[in-house]
C-alpha positions as CSV (number, residue, x, y, z in Angstrom):
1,X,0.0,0.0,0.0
2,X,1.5,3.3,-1.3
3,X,2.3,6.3,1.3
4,X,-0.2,9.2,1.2
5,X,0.5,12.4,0.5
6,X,0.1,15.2,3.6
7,X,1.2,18.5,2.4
8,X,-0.9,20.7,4.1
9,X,-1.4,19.8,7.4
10,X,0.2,17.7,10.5
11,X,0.0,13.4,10.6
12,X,-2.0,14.1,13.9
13,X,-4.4,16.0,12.0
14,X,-4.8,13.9,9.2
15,X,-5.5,10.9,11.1
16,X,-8.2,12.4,13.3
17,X,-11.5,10.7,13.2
18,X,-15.4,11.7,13.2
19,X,-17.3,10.1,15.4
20,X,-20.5,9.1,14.3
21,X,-22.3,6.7,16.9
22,X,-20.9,5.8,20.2
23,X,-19.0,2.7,18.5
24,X,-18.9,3.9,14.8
25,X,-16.2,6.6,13.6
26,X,-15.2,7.8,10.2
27,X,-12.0,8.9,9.0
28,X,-11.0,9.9,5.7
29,X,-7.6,10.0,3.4
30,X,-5.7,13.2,2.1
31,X,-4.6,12.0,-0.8
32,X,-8.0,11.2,-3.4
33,X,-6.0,10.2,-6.1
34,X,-6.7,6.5,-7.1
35,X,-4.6,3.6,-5.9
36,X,-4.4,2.0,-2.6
37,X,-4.5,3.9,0.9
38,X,-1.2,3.0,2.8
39,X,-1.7,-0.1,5.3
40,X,-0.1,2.3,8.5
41,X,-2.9,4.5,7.6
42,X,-5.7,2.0,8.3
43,X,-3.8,0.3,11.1
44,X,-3.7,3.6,12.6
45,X,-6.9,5.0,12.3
46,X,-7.9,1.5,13.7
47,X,-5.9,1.8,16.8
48,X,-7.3,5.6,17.2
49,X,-10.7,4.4,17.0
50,X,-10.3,1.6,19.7
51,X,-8.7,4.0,22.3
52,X,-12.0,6.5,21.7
53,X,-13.6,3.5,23.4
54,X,-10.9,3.1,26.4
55,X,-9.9,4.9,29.3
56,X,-6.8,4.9,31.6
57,X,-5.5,2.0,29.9
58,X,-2.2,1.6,27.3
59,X,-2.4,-0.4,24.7
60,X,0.4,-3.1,24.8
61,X,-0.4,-5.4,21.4
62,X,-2.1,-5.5,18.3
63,X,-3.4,-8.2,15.2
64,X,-5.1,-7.0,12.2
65,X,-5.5,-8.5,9.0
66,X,-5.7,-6.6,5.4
67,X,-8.5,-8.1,3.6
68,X,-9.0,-6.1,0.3
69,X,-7.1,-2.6,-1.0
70,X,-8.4,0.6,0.4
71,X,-9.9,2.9,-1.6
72,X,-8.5,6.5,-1.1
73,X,-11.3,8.5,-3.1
74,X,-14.1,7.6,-0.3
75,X,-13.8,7.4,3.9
76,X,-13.3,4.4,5.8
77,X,-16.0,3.6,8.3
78,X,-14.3,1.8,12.0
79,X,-16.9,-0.3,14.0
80,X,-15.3,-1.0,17.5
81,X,-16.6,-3.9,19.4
82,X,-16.3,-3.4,22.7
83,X,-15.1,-7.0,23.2
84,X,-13.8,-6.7,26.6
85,X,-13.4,-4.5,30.0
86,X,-11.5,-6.5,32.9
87,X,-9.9,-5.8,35.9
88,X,-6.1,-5.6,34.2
89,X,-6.6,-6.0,30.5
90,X,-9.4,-4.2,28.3
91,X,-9.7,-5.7,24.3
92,X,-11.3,-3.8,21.3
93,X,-11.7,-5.5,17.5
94,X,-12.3,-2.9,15.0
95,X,-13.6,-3.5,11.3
96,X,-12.5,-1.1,8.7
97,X,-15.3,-0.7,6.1
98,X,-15.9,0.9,2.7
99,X,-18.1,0.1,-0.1
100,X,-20.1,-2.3,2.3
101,X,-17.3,-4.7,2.5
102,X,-14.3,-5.2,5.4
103,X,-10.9,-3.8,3.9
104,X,-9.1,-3.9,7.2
105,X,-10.0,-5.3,10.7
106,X,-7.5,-5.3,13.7
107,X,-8.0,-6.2,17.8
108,X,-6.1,-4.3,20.3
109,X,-5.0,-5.1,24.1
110,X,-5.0,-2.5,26.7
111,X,-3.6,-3.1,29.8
112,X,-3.9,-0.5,33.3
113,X,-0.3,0.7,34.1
114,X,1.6,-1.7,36.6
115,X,5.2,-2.4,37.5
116,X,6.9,-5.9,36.6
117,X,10.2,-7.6,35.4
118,X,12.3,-6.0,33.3
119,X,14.7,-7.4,30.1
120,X,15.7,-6.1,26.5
121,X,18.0,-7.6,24.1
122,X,20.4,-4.8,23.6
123,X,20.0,-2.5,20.3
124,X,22.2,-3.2,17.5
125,X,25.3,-1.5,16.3
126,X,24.8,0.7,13.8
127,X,25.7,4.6,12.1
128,X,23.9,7.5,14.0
129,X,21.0,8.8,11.8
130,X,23.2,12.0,11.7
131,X,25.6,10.1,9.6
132,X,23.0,8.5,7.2
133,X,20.8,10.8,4.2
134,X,17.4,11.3,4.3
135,X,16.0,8.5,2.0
136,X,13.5,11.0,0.5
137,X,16.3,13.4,-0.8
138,X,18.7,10.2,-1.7
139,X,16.0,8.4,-3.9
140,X,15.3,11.9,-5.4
141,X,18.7,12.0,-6.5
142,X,18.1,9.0,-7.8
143,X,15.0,9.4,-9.3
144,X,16.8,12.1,-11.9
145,X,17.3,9.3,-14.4
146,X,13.6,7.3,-14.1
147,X,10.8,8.2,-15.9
148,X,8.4,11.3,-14.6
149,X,6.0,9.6,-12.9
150,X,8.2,7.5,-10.5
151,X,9.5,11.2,-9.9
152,X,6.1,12.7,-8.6
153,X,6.0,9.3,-6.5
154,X,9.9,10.6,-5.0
155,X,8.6,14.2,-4.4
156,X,5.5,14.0,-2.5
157,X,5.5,15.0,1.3
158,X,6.5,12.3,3.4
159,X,5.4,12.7,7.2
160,X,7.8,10.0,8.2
161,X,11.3,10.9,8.2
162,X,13.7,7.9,7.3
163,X,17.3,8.0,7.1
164,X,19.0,4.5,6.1
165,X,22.8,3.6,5.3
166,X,21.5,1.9,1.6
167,X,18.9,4.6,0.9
168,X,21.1,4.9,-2.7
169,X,20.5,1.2,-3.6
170,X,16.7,1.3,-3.7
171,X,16.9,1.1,-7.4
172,X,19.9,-1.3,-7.5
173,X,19.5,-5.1,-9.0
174,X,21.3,-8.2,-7.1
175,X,20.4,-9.8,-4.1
176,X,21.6,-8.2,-0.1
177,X,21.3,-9.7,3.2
178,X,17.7,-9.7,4.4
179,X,18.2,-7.2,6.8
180,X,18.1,-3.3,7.0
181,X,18.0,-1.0,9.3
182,X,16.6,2.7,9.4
183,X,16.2,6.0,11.6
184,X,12.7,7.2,11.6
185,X,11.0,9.7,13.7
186,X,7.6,12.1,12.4
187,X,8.6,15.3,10.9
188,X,5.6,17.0,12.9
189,X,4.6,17.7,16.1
190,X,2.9,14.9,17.7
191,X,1.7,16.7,21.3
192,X,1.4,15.4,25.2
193,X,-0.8,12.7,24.2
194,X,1.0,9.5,24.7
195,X,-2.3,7.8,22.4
196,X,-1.2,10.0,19.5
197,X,2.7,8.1,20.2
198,X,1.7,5.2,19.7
199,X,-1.1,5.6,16.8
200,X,1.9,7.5,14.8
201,X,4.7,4.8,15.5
202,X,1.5,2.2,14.2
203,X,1.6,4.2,11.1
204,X,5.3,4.2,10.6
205,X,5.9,0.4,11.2
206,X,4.2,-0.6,8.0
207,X,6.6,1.2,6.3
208,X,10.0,-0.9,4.4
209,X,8.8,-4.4,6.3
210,X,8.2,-6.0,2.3
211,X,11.6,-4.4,1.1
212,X,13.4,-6.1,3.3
213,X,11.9,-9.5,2.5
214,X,12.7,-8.7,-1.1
215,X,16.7,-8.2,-0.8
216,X,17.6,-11.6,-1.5
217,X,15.6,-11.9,-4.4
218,X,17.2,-8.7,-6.1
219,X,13.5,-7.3,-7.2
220,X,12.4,-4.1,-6.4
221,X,9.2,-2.1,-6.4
222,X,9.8,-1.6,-10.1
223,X,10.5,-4.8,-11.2
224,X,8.6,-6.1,-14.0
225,X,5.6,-8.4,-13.0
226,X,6.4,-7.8,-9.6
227,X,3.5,-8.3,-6.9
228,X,3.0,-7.1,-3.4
229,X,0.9,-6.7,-0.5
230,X,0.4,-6.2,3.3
231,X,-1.5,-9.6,4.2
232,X,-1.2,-9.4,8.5
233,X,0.6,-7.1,11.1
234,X,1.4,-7.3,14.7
235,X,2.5,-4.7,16.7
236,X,3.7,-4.7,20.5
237,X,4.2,-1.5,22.4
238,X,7.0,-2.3,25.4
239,X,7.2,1.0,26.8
240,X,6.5,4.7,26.0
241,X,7.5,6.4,23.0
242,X,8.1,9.8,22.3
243,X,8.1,9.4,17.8
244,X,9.2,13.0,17.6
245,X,12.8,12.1,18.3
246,X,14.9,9.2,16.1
247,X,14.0,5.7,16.9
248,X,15.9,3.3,15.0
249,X,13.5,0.4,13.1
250,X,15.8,-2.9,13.0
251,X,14.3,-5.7,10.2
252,X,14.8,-8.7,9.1
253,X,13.3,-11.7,7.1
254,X,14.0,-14.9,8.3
255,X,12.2,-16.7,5.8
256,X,9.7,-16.3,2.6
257,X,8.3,-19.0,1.0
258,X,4.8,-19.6,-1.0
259,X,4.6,-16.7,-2.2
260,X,5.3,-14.4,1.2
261,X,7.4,-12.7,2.8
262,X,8.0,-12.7,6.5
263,X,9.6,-10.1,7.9
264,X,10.0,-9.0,11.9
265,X,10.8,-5.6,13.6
266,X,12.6,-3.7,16.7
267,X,12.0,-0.5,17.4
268,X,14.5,1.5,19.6
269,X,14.6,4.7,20.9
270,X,17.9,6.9,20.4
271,X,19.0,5.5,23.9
272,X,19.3,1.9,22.8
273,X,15.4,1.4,24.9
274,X,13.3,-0.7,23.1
275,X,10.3,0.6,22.8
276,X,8.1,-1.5,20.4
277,X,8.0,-4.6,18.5
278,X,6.6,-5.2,15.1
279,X,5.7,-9.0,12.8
280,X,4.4,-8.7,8.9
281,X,3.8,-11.2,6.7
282,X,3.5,-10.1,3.0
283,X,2.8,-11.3,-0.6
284,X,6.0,-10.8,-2.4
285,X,5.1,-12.3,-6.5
286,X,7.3,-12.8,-9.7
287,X,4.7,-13.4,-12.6
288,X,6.7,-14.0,-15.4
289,X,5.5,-12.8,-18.6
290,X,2.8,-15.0,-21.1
C-alpha cells in the first residue's frame, strides 16, 4: 500500500477521526487520487478508533488483518466492538469498512499501568542517523534518471522521516542480506498525548517491512511483473515512545516461502530502549510474462 501524501497539514491532523455513533467513527484520506491507501494509515486510524472507546488504559499489542485494497477516493467507516473490559486487560476489535465490505479489521489489548520484570536484548550497532541521508532526498537523487512519474512518486511529502545507510541502492539489481535497518521519527509535532505516540509509530511500522523481505531476491518495487501486499501485522508497544525524536526500526526476514514474505521488527529509541515490537507477513510475487 502506497504512502499518502500530507502537504498541508500535521500526521496528527490527518489521522483524526469523526465520530459518528458511540461505536462507529469515520475517517478519511488526504490524498484522493486513485490507488491503494497506505496499510499504516488503516492500522492507525484503527488503533485511534479503539482507544475512543478506552480509558486509563495503554495499549500493549495488536493483530489485524488486510482483507482487500483501500480505496482512497471515499472514507473508511471503523466499527469497534467493545469485546472486553477487565480488571487488568481491556480488548477492542475494529472493522475497517468501505463500499459495504471489510478492507481492514485489527484487535487491540490495553492493559492499566503496573510495574513488573524487566529485560531487553540490547540495540544493535549501527551509524547515527546523523551520519545517514534522508531517503527522500537520496532516492530523489536517484529518481533524476527514471521516468516522470516515478518522480512525482519521489517528491510528495512524506510525514515520516527515514534515514538508512542503503537509501542509494533502492533502485539497484542483485540480491543483499535480508536485513536493514533505518532511523525514523515524524517530521511534525505529535503533542502530550501518549495515544497520538503510539497511533503515529503504528503508522510508521508498516513502512520498508516487504523491502526487506525482497533483498535476496534482487527485485524491487519496479520490477517487472512484480506483486506485493500487506497480508497481517502485529504490533507490540514495550514501553512509552516519544516518535518525535529518532528511533531506530531494526528488520529482518527470516524466511519467505509460498509466495510471502516474512519479515520482523525492533523498534528503539535513540538511547538503545526498546520501545516496540513489530511481525508482517507479505505477498512478495514474480509473474513472469505470457
Amino acid at each position: 500500500m502506497s504512502e499518502p501524501d500530507v502537504s498541508s497539514e500535521t500526521l496528527v491532523e490527518t489521522l483524526q477521526l469523526e465520530r459518528l455513533e458511540v461505536n462507529l467513527f469515520r475517517g478519511r484520506t488526504p490524498d484522493d487520487r486513485p490507488g491503494r491507501i497506505f496499510g499504516g494509515q488503516v492500522i492507525s486510524q484503527s488503533l485511534l478508533a479503539a482507544y475512543e472507546t478506552v480509558e486509563d488504559r495503554v495499549c500493549h499489542s495488536l493483530h489485524c488483518y488486510f482483507i482487500r485494497p483501500g480505496d482512497p477516493t471515499v472514507p473508511i467507516v471503523f466499527e469497534v466492538d467493545r469485546s472486553r473490559d477487565g480488571g487488568s486487560f481491556t480488548t477492542r476489535r475494529v472493522i475497517a469498512v468501505q463500499h459495504g465490505q471489510q478492507i481492514f479489521n485489527l484487535a487491540a489489548s490495553f492493559q492499566v499501568r503496573e510495574e513488573g520484570f524487566e529485560h531487553q536484548l540490547p540495540m544493535p550497532k549501527t551509524p547515527s542517523w546523523r551520519e545517514m541521508p534522508d531517503e527522500r532526498e537520496a532516492r530523489r537523487a536517484m529518481m533524476e534518471k527514471h521516468p516522470e512519474q516515478f518522480k512525482g512518486w519521489m517528491d510528495r511529502h512524506q510525514p515520516i522521516e527515514l534515514r538508512s545507510e542503503d537509501a542509494r541502492t533502492y533502485f539497484t539489481q542483485g540480491p543483499k542480506e535480508p536485513e536493514s535497518a533505518s532511523w525514523i521519527r515524524c517530521r511534525d509535532p505529535i503533542g502530550d498525548d501518549f495515544r497520538m505516540h503510539q497511533v503515529v509509530l503504528a503508522y510508521a511500522s508498516d513502512m520498508n517491512l516487504l523491502s526487506t523481505s525482497m533483498r535476496p531476491h534482487g527485485v524491487h518495487w519496479q520490477t517487472q511483473g512484480f506483486q506485493s501486499a500487506s497480508l497481517d501485522h502485529a504490533m507490540w508497544f514495550h514501553r512509552p515512545v516519544n516518535f518525535e525524536t529518532w528511533h531506530l526500526y531494526a528488520q529482518d526476514s527470516p524466511s519467505a516461502s509460498g509466495g510471502r514474505g516474512f519479515i520482523r521488527g525492533s523498534i528503539y529509541a535513540e538511547d538503545g530502549t526498546l520501545v516496540a515490537s513489530v511481525a508482517q507477513e507479505g505477498l512478495i510475487r514474480l509473474r513472469k510474462p505470457k
